[in-house]
N, C-alpha and C positions, 0 to 999 in steps of 0.2 A: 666208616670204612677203615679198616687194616689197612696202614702203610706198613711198610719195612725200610728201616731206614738204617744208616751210619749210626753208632753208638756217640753220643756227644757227651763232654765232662761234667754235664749237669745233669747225665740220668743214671750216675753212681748211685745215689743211693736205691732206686726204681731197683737197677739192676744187682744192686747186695740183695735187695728185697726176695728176689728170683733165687737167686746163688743160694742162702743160709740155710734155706730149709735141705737146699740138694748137699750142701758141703755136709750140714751137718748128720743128714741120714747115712753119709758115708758109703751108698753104695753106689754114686753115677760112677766119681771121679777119685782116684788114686790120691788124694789130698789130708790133708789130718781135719779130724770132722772138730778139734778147736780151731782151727784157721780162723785168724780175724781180718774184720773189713778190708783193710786197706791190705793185707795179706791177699785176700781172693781177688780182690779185684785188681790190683797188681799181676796176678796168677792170670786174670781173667781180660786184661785190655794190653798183654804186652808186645812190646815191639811190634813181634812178627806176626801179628796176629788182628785182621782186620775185623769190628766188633759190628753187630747187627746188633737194634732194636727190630720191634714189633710193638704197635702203636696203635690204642684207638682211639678217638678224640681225646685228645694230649695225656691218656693214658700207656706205660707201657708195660705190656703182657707178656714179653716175652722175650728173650734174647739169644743170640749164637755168634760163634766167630769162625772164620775159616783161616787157614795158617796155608801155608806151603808143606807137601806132604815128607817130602826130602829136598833136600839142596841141589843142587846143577843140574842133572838133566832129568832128577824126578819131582822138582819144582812146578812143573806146570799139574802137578795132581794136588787137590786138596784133600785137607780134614777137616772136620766141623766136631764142634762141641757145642752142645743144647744144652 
């Protein structure tokens, strides 16, 4: 069964896994397609930025995060990055 669950610091690599192929095709995300590991993933778990897995027996498929769309009172809208 597909959980979705919180991103946790032991599914970095799972999740560069995801990342390299998309940084490096260059066309999702506004990012330099050399970006290294700890670069994107840095880029990809920060602060403000609450991080999803997707998971199936203790594998994971797939990831995304939602952020706050704007600050004070357009805060309650999201973004997502897949």
């Amino acid at each position: 069964m597909l959980a979705i669950r919180l991103a946790l610091e032991r599914d970095a690599d799972a999740v560069w896994g995801i990342l390299e192929p998309v940084i490096r095709a260059g066309e999702t995300y506004a990012l330099s397609q050399d970006l290294k590991r700890d670069q994107a993933l840095e880029y990809w778990t920060s602060e403000e930025k609450e991080v999803f897995v997707a998971e199936e027996e203790g594998v994971v498929l797939g990831t995304y995060y939602l952020r706050a769309n704007q600050h004070g009172g357009g805060a309650m809208w999201r973004t997502a990055g897949m």
